[in-house]
C-alpha positions in Angstrom: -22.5 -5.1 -11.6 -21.4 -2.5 -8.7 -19.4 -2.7 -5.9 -20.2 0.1 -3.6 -19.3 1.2 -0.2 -22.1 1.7 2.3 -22.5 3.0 5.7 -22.8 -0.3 7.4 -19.0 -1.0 6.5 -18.1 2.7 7.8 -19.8 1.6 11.8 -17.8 -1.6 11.2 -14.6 -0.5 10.4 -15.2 2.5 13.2 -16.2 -0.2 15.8 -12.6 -2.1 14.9 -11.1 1.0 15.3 -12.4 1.3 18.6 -11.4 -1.5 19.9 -7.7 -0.8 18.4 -7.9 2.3 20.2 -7.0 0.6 23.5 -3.6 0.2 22.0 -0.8 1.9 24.1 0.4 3.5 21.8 -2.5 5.6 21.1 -2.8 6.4 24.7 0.5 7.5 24.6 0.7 9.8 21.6 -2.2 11.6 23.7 -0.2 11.8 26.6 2.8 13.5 25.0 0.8 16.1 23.2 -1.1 16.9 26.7 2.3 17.3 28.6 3.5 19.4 25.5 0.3 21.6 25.7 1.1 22.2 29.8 4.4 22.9 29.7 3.5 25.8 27.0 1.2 27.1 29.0 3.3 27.1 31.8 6.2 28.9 29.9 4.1 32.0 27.9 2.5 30.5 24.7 2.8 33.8 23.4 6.8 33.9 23.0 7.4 31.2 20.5 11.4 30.6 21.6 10.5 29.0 25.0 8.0 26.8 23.4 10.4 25.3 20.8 13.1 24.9 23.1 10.4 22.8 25.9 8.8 21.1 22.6 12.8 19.6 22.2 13.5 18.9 25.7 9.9 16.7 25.6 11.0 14.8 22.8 9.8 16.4 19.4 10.8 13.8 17.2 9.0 11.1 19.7 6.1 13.7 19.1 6.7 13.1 15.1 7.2 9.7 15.5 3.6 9.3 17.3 2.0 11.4 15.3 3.0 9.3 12.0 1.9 6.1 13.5 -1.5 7.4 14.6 -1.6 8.9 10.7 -1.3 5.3 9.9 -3.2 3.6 12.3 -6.1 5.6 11.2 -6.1 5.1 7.4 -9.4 3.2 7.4 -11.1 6.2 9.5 -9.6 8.6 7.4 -11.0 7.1 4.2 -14.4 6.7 6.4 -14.5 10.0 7.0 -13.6 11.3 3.5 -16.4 8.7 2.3 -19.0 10.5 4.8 -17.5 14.4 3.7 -18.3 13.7 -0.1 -21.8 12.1 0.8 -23.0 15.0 1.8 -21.2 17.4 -1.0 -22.9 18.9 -4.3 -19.9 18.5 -6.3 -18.8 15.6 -8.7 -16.1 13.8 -6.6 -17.1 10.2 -7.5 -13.9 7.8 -7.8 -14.1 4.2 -9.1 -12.6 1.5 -11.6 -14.1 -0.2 -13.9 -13.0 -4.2 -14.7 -14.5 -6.7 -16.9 -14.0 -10.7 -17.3 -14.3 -12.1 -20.7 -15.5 -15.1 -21.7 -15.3 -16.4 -25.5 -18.2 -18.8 -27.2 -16.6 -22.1 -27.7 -19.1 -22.8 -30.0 -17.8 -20.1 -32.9 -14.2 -21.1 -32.1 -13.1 -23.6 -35.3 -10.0 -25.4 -34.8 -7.6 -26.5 -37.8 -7.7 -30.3 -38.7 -5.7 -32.3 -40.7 -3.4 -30.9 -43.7 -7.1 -28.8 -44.6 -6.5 -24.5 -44.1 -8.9 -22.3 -43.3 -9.3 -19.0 -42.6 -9.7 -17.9 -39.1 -12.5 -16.5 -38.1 -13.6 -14.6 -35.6 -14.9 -16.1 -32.1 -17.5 -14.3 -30.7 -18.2 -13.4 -26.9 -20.2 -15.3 -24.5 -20.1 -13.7 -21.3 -19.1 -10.1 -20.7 -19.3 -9.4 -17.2 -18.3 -5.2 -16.4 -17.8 -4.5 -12.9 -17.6 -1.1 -11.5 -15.7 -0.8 -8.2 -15.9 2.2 -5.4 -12.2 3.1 -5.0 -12.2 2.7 -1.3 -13.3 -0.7 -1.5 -10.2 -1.3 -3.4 -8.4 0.6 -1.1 -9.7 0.0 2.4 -7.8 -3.9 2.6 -4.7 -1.6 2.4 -5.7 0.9 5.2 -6.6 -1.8 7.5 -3.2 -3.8 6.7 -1.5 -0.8 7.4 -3.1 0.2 10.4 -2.3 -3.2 11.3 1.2 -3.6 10.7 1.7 -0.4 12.7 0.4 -1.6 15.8 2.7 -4.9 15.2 6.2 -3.2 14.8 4.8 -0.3 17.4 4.0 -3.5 19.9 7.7 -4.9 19.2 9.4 -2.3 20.4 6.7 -2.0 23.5 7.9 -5.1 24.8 11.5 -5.0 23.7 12.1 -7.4 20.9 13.4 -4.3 18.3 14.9 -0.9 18.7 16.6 1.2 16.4 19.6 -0.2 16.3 18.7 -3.8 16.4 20.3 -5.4 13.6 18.1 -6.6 10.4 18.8 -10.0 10.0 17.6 -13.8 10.5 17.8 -13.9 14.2 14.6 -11.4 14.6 12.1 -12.9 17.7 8.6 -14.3 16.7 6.8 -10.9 17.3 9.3 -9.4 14.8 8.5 -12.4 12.0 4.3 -12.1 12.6 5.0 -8.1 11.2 6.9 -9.4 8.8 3.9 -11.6 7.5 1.7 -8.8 7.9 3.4 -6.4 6.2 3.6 -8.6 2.8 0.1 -8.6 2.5 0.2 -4.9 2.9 2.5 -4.8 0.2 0.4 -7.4 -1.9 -3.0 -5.1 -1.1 -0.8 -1.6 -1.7 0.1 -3.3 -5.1 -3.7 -4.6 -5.9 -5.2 -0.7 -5.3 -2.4 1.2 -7.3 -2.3 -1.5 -10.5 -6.1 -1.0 -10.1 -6.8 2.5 -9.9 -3.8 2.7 -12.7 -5.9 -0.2 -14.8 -9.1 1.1 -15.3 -11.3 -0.3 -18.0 -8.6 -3.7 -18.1 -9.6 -7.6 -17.0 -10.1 -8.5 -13.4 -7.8 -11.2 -14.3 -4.9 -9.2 -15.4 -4.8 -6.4 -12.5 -4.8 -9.7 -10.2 -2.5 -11.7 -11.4 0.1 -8.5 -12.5 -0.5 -7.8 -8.7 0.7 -11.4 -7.2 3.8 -11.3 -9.5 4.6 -8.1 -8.6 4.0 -8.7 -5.1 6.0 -12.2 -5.3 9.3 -10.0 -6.4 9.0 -7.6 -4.1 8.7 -10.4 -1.1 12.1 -11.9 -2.2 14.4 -9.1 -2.1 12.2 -8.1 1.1 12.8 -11.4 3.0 16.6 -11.5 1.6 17.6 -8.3 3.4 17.7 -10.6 6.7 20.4 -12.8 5.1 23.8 -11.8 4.2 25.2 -12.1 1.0 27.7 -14.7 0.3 29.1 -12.7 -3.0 29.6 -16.0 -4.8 29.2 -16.6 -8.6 26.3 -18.2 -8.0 24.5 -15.9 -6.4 24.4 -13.1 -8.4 24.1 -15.4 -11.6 20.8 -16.5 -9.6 19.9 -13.0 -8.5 20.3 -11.6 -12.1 18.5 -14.1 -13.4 15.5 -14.1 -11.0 15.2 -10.1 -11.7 15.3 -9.9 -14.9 12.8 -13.0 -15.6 10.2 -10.8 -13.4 11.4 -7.6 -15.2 11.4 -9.0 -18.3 8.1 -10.1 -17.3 6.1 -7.3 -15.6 7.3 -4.4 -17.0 5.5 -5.1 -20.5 2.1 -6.3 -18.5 2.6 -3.2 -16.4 2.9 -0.5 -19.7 0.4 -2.2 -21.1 -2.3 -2.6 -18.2 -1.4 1.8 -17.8 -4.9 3.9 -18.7 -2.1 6.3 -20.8 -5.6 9.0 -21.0 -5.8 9.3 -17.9 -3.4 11.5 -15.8 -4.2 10.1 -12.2 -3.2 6.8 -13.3 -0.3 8.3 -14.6 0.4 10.3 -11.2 -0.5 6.8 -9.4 1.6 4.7 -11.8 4.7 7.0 -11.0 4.3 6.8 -7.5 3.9 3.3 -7.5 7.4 3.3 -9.5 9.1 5.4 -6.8 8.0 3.3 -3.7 8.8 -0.1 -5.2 11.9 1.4 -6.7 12.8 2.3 -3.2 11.7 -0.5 -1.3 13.8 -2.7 -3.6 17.0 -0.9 -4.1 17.1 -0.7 0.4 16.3 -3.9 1.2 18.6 -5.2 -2.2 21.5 -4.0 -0.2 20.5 -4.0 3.5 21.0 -7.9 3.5 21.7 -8.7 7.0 23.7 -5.2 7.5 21.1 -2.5 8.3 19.6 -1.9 11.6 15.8 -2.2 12.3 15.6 1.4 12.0 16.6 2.1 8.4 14.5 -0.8 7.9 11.3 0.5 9.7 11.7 4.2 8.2 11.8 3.3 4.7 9.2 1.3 5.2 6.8 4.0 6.8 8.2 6.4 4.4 6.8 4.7 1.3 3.7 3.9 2.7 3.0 7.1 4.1 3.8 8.1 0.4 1.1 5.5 -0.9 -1.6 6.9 1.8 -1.2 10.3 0.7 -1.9 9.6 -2.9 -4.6 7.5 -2.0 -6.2 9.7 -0.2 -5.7 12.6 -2.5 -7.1 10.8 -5.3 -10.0 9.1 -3.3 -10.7 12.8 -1.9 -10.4 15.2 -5.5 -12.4 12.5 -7.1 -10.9 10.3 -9.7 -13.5 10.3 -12.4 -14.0 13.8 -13.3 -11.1 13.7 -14.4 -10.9 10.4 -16.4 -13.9 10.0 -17.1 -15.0 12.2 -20.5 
């Protein structure tokens, strides 16, 4: 079986898009870069100095700011347009992952009985089901979620309920606690693609499950870095014990699960490694102490970090260089 990516989910995703695009703060990232544009003009484009100094006075690192955002927002068009680019190319830049679900006979399966031995044998298969999967259907749910929870932390600071220096911790408004919610499942879908594209030729069952645990650790120290720490006994006893069960845990699934002759999984799997590593030693100390905007630029630091590789990979073709 085959999951591919056709062109009637690039005109949906575009027609979301569209609709997105009435966001404000799309309109205003426009806005900026026209007012940047005249006041260049109006000061000799030719002689660099004055443009740097008006590009400051405007607001450059608003202008950065915008411009990363509107990166993000536009992950699914990106990978829509990278879909339509390779369409139309000559060369071998196909990307996918292959899974399969196994199913033993039950029938050549012989259980002991008794005090009586026997030798085992072996149980033979019944169902072998091989799936191959385009790599941006495994990574669109992650472009959308992060074009999502863009617009949701963009539209809390629109209307006032976080700013920079707004302290992290439990006594964030409702608008703050819906991007929250949102951004977990980014997390959970960022964690599905990358244990995918890093699990090639593995079980459906393990790249799944492999991605809930390791999405289910990464939500705990995420949702207790709005809560101070009370530094008791107790706490760290619990908070040791809690890591290393899911270290003790994941880590052998996730050396296992690794295509080791394949060196994009390896590049993937080492990115993967940074941005959780990062995401987790933050928030492990933030707890209730760091302001929103620590919070918010690790955040859009690691997945800018995970959109770039995605997108690098998706775009230089993945099995041509896997794939013997």
């Amino acid at each position: 079986m085959e999951l591919e990516f056709s062109n009637n989910y690039v005109l949906a995703i575009i027609g979301l898009l569209w609709l997105l695009c009435f966001c404000r703060n799309v309109l205003d990232f426009f806005s900026l870069a026209v007012q940047g544009l005249e006041g260049c003009v109006e000061h000799d484009v030719c002689c660099a100095r004055p443009c740097v100094d008006l590009c400051r006075s405007v607001g450059l690192p608003e202008a950065v700011r915008q411009s990363v955002v509107l990166f993000c927002f536009l992950q699914p068009a990106v990978f829509c347009l990278i879909f339509v680019l390779k369409q139309s190319s000559a060369e071998d830049l196909a990307s996918s992952v292959v899974l399969y679900s196994l199913q033993l006979n039950s029938s050549s399966v012989v259980y002991k009985h008794g005090n009586d031995s026997h030798p085992l044998q072996r149980a033979s298969v019944a169902d072998l089901d091989v799936v191959e999967i385009d790599y941006i259907v495994l990574v669109m749910p992650f472009a959308l979620l992060v074009s999502v929870t863009s617009l949701l932390w963009v539209h809390s600071i629109k209307v006032g309920d976080l700013a920079a220096d707004t302290t992290w911790d439990a006594q964030m408004p409702e608008s703050v606690c819906v991007y929250e919610v949102a951004y977990y499942l980014e997390v959970w879908t960022m964690n599905l693609s990358f244990l995918a594209v890093m699990s090639s030729e593995r079980s459906l069952l393990e790249v799944h499950f492999a991605s809930l645990a390791l999405t289910l650790m990464v939500v705990y120290v995420l949702s207790q870095s709005r809560h101070p720490a009370t530094y008791g006994v107790g706490e760290h006893a619990a908070s040791m014990l809690v890591g290393c069960c899911f270290f003790s845990i994941l880590v052998p699934l996730w050396l296992d699960m690794l295509q080791m002759a394949c060196p994009v999984a390896l590049v993937v799997c080492a990115v993967h490694f940074f941005v959780l590593a990062a995401l987790l030693t933050f928030h492990s100390f933030a707890r209730g102490e760091s302001s929103a905007g620590q919070i918010l630029l690790v955040r859009l630091t690691c997945t800018f970090a995970a959109c770039v590789t995605h997108i690098a990979v998706y775009a230089s073709g993945r099995n041509r260089v896997c794939v013997l």
